[in-house]
C-alpha positions in Angstrom: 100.0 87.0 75.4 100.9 83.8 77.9 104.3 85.6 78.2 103.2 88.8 78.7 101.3 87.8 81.6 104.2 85.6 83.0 106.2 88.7 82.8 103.5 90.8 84.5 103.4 87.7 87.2 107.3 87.6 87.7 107.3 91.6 88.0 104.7 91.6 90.4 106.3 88.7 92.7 109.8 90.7 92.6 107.8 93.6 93.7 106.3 92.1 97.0 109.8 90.5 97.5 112.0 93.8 97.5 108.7 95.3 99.8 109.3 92.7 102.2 113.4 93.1 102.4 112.6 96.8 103.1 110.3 96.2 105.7 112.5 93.7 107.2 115.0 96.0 107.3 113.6 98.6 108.6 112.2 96.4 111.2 115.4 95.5 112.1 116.9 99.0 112.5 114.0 99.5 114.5 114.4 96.9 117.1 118.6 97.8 117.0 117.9 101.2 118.3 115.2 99.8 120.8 117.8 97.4 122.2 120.5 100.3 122.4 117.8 102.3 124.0 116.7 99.6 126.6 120.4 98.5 127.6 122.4 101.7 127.2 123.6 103.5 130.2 120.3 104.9 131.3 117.7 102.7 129.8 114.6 104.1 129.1 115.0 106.8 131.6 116.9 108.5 129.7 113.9 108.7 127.4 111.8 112.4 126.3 108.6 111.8 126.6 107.8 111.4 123.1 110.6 109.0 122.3 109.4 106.8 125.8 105.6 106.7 123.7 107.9 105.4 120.7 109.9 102.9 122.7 106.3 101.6 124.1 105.0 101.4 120.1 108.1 99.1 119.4 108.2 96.9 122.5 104.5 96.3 121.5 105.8 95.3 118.0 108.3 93.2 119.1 105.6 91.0 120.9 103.2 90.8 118.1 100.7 93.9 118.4 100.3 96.3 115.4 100.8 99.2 117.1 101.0 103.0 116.2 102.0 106.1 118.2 99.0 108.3 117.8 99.3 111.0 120.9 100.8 114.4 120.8 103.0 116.3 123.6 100.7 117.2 126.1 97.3 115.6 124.7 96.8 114.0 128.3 95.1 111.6 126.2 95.8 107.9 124.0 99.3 108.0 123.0 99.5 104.5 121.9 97.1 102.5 119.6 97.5 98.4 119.6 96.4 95.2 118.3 97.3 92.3 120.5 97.7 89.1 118.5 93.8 87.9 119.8 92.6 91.2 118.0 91.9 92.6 121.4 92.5 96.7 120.8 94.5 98.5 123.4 94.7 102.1 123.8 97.7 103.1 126.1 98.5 106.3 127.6 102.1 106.9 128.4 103.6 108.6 131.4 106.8 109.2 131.3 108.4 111.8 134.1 111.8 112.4 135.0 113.4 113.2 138.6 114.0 116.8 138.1 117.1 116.7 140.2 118.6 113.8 137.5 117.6 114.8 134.2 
């Protein structure tokens, strides 16, 4: 029975491990592409308006919120939902335009 629930213990504890490698992988890949986006040759300018609302959701990551995109194209309304590290809640709307003559 005691090894049983060693084993159980052990399985559970490699679990939560390989969770956390995946996330911090992810989270890495993340904050690769947000770099890239940020210091490529147009920035965030370059940006659609739904990938801008992303790029807001992972700067806001990067600093410590838990935040989520939550608006839709055209919703003229809360596109970003956050939790600052005080567990202060932020709703954001982003506007993102574009110089019609440049892009």
């Amino acid at each position: 029975m005691v090894v049983l629930l060693v084993l159980a213990a052990a399985g559970v504890v490699a679990v939560v491990a390989w969770q956390r490698q995946v996330q911090e992988q992810a989270d890495r890949q993340r904050m690769s592409r947000l770099r890239m986006v940020l210091t490529g040759p147009s920035g965030l300018d370059s940006l659609k308006p739904d990938a801008f609302e992303f790029a807001v959701r992972d700067l806001l990551r990067r600093d410590g919120y838990r935040a989520e995109k939550v608006g839709q194209s055209n919703d003229q309304s809360v596109d970003v939902l956050a939790d600052d590290p005080m567990g202060r809640r932020w709703a954001l709307q982003c506007k993102h335009k574009q110089d019609p003559l440049n892009g």
